[in-house]
TORFIDREN-766912 format. One line per 10 residues: for each residue x, y, z of C-alpha. Coordinates in steps of 0.001 Angstrom, whole numbers, plus 500000, padded with zeros to 6 digits. Layout:
X/Y/Z; ...
***
This chain:
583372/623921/889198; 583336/621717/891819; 586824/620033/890374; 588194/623679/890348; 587375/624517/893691; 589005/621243/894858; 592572/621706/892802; 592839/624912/894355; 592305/623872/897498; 594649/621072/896948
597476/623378/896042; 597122/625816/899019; 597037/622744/901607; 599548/620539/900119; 601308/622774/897785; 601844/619318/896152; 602131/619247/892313; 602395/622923/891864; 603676/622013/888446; 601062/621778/885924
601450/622015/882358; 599338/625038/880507; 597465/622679/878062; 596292/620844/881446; 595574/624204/883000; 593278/625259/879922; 592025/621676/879423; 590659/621282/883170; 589941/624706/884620; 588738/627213/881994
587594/629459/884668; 590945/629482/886519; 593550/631800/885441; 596551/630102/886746; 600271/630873/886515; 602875/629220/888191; 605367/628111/885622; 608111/631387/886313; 608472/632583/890110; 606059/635273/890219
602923/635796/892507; 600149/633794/890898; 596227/635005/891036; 593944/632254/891377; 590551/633416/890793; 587271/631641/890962; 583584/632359/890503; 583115/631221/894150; 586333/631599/896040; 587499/635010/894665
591166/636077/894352; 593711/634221/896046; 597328/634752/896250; 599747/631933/896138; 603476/631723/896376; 606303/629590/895390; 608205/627694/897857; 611266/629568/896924; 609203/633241/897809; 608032/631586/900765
611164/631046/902264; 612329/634588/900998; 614597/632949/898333; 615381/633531/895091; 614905/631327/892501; 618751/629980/891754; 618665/629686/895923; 616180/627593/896113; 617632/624260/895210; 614606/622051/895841
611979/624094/893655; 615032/624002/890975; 614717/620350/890973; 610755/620107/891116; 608926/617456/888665; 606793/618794/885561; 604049/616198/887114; 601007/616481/885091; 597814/616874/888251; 595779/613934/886281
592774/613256/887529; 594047/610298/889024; 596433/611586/890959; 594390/614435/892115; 591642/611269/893636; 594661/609640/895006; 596017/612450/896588; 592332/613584/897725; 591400/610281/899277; 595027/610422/901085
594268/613339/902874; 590035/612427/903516; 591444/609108/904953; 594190/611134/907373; 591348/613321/908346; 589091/609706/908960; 592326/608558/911110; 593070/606075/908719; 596933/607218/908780; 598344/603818/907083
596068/604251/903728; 596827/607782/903635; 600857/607387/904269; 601211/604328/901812; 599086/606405/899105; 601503/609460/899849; 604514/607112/899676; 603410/605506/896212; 602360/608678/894477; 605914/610193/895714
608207/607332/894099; 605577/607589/891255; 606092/611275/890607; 609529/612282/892103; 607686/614923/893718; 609572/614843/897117; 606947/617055/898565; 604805/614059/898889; 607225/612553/900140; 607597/615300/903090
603765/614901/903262; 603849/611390/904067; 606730/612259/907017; 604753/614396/908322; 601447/611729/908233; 603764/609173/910156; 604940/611466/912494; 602082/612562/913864; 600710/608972/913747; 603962/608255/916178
605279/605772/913548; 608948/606430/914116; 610368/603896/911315; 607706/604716/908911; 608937/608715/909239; 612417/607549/908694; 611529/605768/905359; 609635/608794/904201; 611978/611013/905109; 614780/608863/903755
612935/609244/900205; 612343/612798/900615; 616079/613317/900790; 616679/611190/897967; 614112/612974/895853; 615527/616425/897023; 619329/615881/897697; 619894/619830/898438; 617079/620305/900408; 618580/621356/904162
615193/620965/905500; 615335/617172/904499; 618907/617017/905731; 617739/618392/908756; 615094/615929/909190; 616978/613403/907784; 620013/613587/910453; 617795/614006/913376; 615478/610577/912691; 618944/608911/912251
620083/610218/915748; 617053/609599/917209; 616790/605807/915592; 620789/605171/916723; 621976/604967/912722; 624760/607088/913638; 626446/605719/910894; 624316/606786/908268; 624553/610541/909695; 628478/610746/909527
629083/611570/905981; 626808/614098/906427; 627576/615158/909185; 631399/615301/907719; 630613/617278/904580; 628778/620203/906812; 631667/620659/908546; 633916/620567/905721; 631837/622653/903648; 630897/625290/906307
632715/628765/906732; 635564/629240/908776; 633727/631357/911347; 630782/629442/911479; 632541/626143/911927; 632605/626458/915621; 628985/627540/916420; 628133/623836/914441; 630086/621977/916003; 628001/622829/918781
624931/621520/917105; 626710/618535/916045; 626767/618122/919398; 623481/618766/920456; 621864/616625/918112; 624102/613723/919220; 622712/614256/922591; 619496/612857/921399; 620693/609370/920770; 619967/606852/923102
623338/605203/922746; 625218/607656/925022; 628794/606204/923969; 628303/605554/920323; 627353/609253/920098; 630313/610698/921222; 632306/608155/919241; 630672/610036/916054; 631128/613242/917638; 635228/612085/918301
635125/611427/914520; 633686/613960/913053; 635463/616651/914611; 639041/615252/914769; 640194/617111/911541; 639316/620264/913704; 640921/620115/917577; 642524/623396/916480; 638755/625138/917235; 638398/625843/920952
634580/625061/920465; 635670/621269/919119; 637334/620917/922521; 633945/622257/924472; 631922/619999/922422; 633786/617200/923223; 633408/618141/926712; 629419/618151/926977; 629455/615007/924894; 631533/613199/927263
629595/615180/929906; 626434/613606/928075; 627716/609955/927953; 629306/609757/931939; 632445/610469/930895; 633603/612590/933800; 636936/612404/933477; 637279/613059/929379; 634535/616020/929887; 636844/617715/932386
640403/616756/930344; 638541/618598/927180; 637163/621259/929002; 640490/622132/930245; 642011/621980/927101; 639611/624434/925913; 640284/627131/928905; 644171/626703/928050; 643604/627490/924567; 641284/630102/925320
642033/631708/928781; 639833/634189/929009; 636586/631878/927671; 633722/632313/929957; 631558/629710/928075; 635436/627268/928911; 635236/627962/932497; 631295/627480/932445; 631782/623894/931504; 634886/623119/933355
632845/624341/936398; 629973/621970/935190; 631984/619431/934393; 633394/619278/938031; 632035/617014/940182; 632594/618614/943763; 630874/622063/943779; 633552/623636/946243; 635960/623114/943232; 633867/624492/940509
633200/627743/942653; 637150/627894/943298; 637521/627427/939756; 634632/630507/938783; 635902/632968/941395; 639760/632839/940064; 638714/633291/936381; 636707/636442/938047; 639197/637665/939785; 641073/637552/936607
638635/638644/934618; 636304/641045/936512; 633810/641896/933514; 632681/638444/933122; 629043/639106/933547; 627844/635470/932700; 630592/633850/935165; 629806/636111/937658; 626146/635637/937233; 626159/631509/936721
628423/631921/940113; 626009/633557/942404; 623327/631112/941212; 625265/628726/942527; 625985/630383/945746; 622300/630891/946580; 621506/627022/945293; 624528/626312/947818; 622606/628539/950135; 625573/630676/950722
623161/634075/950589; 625545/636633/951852; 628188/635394/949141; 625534/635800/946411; 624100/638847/947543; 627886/640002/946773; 628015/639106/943653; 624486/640084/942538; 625624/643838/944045; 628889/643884/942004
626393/643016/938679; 624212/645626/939622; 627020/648236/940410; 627822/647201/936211; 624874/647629/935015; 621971/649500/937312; 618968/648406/935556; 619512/644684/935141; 616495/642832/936113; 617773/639830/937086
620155/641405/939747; 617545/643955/941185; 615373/640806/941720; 617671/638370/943030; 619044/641010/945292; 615377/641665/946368; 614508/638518/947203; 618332/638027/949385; 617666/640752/951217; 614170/639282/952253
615675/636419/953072; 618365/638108/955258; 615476/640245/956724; 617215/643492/955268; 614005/645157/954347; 614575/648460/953656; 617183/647358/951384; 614796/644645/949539; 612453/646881/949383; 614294/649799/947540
615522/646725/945253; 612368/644813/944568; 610355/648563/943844; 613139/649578/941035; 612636/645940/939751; 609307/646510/939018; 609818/650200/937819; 612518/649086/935181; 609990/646143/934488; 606926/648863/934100
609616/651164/931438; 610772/647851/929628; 608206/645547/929307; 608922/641584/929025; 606820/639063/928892; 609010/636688/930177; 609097/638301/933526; 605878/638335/936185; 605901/641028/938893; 603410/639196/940730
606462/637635/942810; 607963/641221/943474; 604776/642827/944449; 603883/639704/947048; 606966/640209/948616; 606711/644099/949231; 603191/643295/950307; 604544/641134/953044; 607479/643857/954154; 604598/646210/954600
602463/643582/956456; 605442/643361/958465; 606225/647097/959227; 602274/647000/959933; 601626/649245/957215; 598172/647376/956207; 597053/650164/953789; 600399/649307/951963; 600534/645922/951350; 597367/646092/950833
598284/648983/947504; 600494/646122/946822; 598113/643294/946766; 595995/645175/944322; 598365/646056/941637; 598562/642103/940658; 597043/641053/938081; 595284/637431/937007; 597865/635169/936727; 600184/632544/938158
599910/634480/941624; 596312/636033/941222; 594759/633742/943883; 597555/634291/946516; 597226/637692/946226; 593339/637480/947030; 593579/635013/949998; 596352/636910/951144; 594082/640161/950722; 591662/638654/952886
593546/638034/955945; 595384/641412/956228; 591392/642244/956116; 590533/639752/958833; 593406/641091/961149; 591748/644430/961245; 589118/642810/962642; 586624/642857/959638; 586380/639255/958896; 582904/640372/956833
584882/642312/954540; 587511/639496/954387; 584811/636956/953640; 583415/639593/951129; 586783/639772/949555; 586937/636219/948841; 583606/635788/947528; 584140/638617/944825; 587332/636692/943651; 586345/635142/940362
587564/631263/940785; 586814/628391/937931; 587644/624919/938510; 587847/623030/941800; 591415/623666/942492; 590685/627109/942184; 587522/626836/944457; 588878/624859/947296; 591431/627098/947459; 588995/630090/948274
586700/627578/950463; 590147/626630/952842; 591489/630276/952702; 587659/631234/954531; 587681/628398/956712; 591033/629149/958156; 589987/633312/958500; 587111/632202/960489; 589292/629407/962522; 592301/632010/963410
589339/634134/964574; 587623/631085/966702; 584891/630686/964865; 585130/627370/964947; 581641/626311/963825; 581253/628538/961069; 584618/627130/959468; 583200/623749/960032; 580284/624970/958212; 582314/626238/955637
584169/623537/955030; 580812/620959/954775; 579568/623003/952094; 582556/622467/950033; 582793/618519/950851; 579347/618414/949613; 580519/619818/946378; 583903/617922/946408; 583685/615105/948733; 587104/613137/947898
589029/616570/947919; 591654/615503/950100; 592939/619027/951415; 588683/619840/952242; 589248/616964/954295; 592002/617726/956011; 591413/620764/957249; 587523/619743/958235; 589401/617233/960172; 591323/620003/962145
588948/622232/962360; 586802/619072/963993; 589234/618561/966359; 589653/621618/967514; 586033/621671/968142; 586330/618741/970237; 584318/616343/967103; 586647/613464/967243; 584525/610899/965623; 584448/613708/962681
587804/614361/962811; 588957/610757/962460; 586096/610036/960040; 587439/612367/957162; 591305/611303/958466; 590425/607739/957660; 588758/608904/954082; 592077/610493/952974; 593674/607305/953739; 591484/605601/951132
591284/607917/948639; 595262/608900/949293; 597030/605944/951080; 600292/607714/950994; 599654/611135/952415; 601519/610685/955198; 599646/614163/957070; 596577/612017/957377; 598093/609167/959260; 600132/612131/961455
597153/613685/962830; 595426/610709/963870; 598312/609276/965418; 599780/612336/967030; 595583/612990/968433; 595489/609849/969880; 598784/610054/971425; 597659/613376/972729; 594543/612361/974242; 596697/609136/975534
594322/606801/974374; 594849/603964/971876; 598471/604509/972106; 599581/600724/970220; 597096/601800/967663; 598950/605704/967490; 602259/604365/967148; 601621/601870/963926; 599959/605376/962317; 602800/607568/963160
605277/604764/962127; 603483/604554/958600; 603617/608205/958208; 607737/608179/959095; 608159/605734/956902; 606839/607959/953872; 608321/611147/955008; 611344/609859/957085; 612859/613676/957623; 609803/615058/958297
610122/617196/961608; 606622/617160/962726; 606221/613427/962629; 609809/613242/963732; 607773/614995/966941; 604757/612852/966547; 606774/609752/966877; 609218/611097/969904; 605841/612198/971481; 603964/608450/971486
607355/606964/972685; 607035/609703/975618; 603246/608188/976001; 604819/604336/975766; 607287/605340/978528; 610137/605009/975856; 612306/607714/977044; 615290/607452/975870; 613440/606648/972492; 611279/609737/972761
614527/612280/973243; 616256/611315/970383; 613602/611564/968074; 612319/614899/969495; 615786/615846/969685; 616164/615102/965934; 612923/616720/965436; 614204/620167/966936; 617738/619826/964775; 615518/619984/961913
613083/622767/962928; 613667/624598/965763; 609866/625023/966327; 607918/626043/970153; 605608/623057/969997; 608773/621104/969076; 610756/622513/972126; 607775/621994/974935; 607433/618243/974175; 611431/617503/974253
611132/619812/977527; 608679/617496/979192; 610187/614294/978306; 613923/616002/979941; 611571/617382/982694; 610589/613850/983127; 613760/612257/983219; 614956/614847/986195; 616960/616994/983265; 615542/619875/984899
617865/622971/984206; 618150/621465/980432; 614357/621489/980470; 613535/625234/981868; 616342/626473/979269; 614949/624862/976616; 611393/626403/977364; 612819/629735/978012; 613832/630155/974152; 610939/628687/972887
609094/631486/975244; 611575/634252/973543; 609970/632685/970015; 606374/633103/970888; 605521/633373/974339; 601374/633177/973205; 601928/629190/972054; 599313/627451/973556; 601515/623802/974018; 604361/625466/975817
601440/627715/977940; 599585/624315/978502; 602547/622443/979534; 604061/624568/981751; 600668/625033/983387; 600549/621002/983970; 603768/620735/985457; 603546/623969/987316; 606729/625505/985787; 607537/629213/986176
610266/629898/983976
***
């Protein structure tokens, strides 16, 4: 019995050997009715497994038997008992991680038996060992075993790529093309190409790929193959020259202009070249499309928002243009108008499901053009509707301080608390989300407390630690402050905030100002375009007296953000330097921007300036 149970479990997992002869069958396993010598459904039945069903290779892949060339060409090997303790210990020694005895004993009983299924086995034993060369000798014998197999071709050609023996995969990668159907001809070329890409010898590839296609320069798609193969190897110039040749042949190609325009180095050309084969050709959805994607990575919004309306005007329902027009309009602070978009996003979303899209994005941002319009109970509808997910935690933090704006930072608290959090990512984020409700509300000693419970929990969290340290020096707890400041620096000695906020505290408190400029150096040195250190660094060369120093690097500061805090530093060093006029204009926008900042209120207070 126990044999029995064993041989059938032998051909369900390996489906090795499937061919055994009757007198072998009756010999070895009278109570196992077993018939597998025609291409029928076979019932395997035992006294402790029950029926079974079992299936030829052929039925497997839905073939018939004169399509199936590989089962055609099977062995008769006779399951001795020899082989069947060979093949057992193969697999017990795989399962031990002992992948060489199991591979070599796959490898021998293959040549032994011609079965090339063993051989596939032992591919498969190599390759998920991460033995590259001994995959490619397998699989080179499981070809050779089963010469019409395409799923050994397949194998075969990519380990060839993938080893750099182009050579070996040209004939076959000749006879495919030869052999292959007029009007399929093109679409493999294209795979010809993509499996090329794989190769680590860039040039050599698109040599083969020159080769193998040069009976067939008459196909537009040889032309864009060529292209993204040169494309692939640095060839510039050749990617362009065959991408061209492809759009002449075929002017009204969108996939030709797509990689001309990719092909084309300076983006201002590409987009000339997309918006003249639209203009000529108006219904090209995927130009159209692939050219407001660029417009918005070019950050050209109003452009994009054109094009996104013309692909909505085409088609009223498409996601991708409800969305991206959404999220424009946000951007352009056109609310009404992103709001109309974003809420028939997520209606067509709601009639056509697809789990490739979240609404969790959409729903955050018509929560915030609520918030905005101060319609609480709104984005607060909003906030609810997401689900657990990618944006699940967001939502709930963000849930929480529309809460603590009304005033009811219990309930905020509360609503944190009930959020279900695993992991210590996921629970430092709730811990800094409460810290900062109850620090925006000055309740400064309860977010200290706050954050102390969590650093007892996660003491080298790095983000606990920064914000304890802020929190700490708001509260005036200096040695605190610089205490967990100086910890991130060990545990993270390039996080550039941490050396910032010491640095930019001393130089605020104007006390240890050598010591302040070395810290705010290190921290420009890892984030050189950073424009709060940028202000940092323009502030301690105020402190030094440096300043000239001091204005250009506020000055740079303010080119990259236009920020208040930003603005009343670069006003007091002009202020100081007798730029007066410069200095009270300066301060008057920032005022216009947020005329509660406590720096510009505090400065203008110390140097007794009524704007």
């Amino acid at each position: 019995m126990k044999n029995i149970l064993l041989i059938v479990t032998l051909l369900l997992v390996l489906s090795a050997c499937a061919s055994v002869s009757q007198q072998s069958q009756t010999a070895q396993q009278p109570q196992t009715a077993i018939q597998s010598t025609d291409n029928t459904p076979s019932s395997v039945t035992t006294a402790e497994t029950g029926p079974i069903r079992t299936h030829t290779v052929a039925q497997r892949a839905g073939a018939t038997p004169s399509e199936s060339k590989e089962e055609d060409s099977l062995p008769k090997t006779e399951l001795t008992e020899e082989l069947l303790y060979k093949l057992l210990a193969s697999e017990f020694a795989f399962q031990r991680g002992d992948w060489q005895s199991a591979y070599v004993t796959d490898m021998a009983a293959a040549q032994q038996t011609r079965d090339p299924r063993l051989a596939k086995r032992a591919a498969e034993i190599a390759l998920s060992a991460k033995q590259a060369d001994e995959a490619l000798n397998a699989v080179r014998l499981w070809r050779s075993l089963a010469p019409n197999s395409d799923e050994a071709a397949q194998y075969y050609l990519s380990f060839v790529v993938l080893s750099d023996n182009l050579a070996e995969a040209k004939p076959i990668l000749e006879q495919r093309l030869k052999e292959a159907r007029p009007q399929t001809r093109g679409l493999l070329a294209f795979q010809m190409q993509r499996l090329l890409s794989r190769a680590k010898d860039k040039a050599a590839a698109f040599t083969l790929l020159e080769e193998v296609l040069a009976p067939y320069l008459d196909m537009t798609e040889s032309h864009l193959a060529l292209a993204q193969g040169a494309f692939a190897a640095g060839d510039n110039e050749r990617a362009r020259r065959e991408a061209q040749l492809a759009l002449k042949a075929k002017p009204d190609s969108e996939i030709a202009v797509l990689a001309l325009a990719q092909v084309t180095p300076d983006k201002a050309e590409a987009n000339r070249i997309i918006s003249s084969f639209i203009a000529k050709n108006p219904k090209a959805r995927e130009v159209r499309l692939a050219y407001a994607r660029n417009l918005v990575e070019e950050k050209q919004f109003a452009a994009a928002r054109a094009q996104f309306e013309a692909l909505l005007k085409e088609q009223p329902q498409d996601l991708t243009s409800l969305y991206a027009l959404g999220v424009l309009e946000v951007q352009a602070n056109d609310l009404p108008s992103a709001e109309k978009h974003l809420t028939s996003y997520l209606n067509v979303l709601a009639a056509n499901p697809d789990d490739e899209r979240d609404p969790s994005q959409a729903q955050l941002l018509l929560a915030q053009i609520a918030e905005d319009r101060k319609d609480t109970d709104g984005a607060l509808k909003w906030l609810s509707q997401i689900e657990p997910g990618e944006n699940y935690l967001t939502a709930q933090i963000k849930r929480a301080q529309i809460i603590a704006k009304r005033g009811d930072i219990v309930g905020a608290r509360k609503a944190l608390h009930d959020t279900t959090v695993s992991g210590e990512r996921e629970e430092s984020q709730m811990l800094l989300a409460e810290a900062q409700l109850l620090r925006d509300a000055n309740r400064l000693q309860e977010s200290l407390e706050v954050l102390k419970a969590g650093l007892k929990k996660f003491p080298e969290n790095t983000d606990l630690l920064y914000d304890h340290a802020m929190v700490a020096e708001k509260s005036n707890q200096y040695e605190a402050m610089e205490a967990s400041l100086r910890k991130i620096m060990q545990l993270a000695p390039s996080n550039h905030h941490a050396y910032n906020a010491l640095g930019y505290s001393l130089a605020e408190r104007n006390i240890r100002l050598d010591e302040a400029f070395t810290l705010i150096d290190k921290a420009l040195k890892l984030a050189p375009d950073d424009p709060f250190i940028l202000d940092s660094m323009g502030w301690i060369q105020f402190r030094l007296g440096k300043l000239k120093d001091a204005e250009a690097s506020l000055r740079r500061a303010y080119e990259l953000r236009p920020d208040v805090e930003i603005a009343a530093h670069l006003g007091e060093v002009l202020w100081v330097k007798g730029q007066k006029a410069d200095a009270q204009k300066l301060w008057r926008d920032a005022q216009t921007k947020d005329p509660q900042n406590d720096t510009l209120k505090s400065t203008l207070a110390r140097l007794n300036v009524n704007l």
